[in-house]
N, C-alpha and C positions, 0 to 999 in steps of 0.2 A: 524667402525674405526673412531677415534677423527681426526677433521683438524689439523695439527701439529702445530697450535698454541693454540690449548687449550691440548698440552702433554710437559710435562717435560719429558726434558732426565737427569733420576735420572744418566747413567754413566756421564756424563760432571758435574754435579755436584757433586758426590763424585770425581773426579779429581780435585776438585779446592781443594779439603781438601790437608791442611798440614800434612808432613810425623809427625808422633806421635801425630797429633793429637787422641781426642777423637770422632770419626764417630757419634755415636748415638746424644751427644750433638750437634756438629754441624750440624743434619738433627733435631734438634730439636727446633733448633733456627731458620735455614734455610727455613725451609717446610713449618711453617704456612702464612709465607710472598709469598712465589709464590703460596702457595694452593688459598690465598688470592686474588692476581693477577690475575690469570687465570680466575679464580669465576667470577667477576667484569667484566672482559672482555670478559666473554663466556655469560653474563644474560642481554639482553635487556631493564633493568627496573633500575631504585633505588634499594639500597641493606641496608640493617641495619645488620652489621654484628657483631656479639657481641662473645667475646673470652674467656672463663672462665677456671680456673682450678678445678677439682673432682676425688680426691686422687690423684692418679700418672698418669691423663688422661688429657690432654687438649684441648679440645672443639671449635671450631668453628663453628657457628651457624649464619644464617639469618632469624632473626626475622622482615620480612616484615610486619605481622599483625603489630605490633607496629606503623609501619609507618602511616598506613590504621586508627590504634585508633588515634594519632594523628592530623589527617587530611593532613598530608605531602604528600599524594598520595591517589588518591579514592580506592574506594574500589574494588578487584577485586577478583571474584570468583573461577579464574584460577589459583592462586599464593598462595600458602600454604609455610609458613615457614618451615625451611629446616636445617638437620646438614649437614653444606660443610664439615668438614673433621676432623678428631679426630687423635693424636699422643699422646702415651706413653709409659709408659712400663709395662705390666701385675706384679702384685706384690700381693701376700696373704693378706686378708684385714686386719688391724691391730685390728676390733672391729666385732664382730658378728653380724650381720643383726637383726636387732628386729624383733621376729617372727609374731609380730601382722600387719606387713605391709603386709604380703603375706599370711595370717590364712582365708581358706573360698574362697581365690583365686583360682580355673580351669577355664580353657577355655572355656569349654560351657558357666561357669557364666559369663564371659566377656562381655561387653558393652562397646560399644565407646560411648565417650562424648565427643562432641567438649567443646575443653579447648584450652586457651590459654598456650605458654609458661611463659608468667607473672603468672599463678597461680600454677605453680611448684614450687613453692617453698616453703622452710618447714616452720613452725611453727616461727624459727628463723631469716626466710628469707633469709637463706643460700639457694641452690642452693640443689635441692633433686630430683637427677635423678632417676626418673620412667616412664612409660608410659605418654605423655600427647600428645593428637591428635590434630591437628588444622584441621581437617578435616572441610569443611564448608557445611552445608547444601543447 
């Protein structure tokens, strides 16, 4: 069980929602700010927390490594970057996945690679979620 200062009580905050409001929206806007909050105050260290949108998904991410390639904090073995917390709303994708990203992919061929989240990104330097491990050796 969480100490009750790292739990939100989602019913007091659907109470603070106005009558006819829109629910979804306002835990949309709401959520990634105490997800936030909590994070920070439940994690003993620096946080590099980095927030992005992919399709109808929005992402909240601590990208410690960064810190660690900067030099803003040494290096530590123990701290692997992390998604704190994801909201959206599931939606049919508008474009069909290129089959050549997953041709030749099963699980026994799998191999982890320690990868950075900095080298997820595509070709465009958009933001191209797939597998990427920070696992450290």
């Amino acid at each position: 069980m969480l100490p009750l200062q790292h739990v939100i009580d989602y019913e007091a905050l659907l109470s603070a929602l106005a009558d006819g409001s829109n629910a979804t929206q306002f835990l949309r806007e709401e959520l990634p700010f105490r997800w936030r909050d909590l994070y920070v105050s439940s994690v003993a260290r620096p946080t590099n927390l980095v927030r992005f949108q992919f399709r109808t998904f929005e992402y909240i991410c601590d990208l410690y490594s960064e810190l660690e390639a900067t030099g803003e904090v040494p290096y530590d073995q123990t701290i692997e970057d992390r998604v704190v917390a994801v909201i959206g709303t599931s939606a049919r994708a508008g474009e069909r996945r290129d089959a050549s990203r997953s041709r030749g992919w099963t699980p026994s061929r799998f191999q982890e690679r320690p990868e950075s989240p900095a080298t997820c990104r595509g070709a465009s330097g958009a933001h191209d979620l797939r597998w990427c491990s920070s696992r450290r050796n």
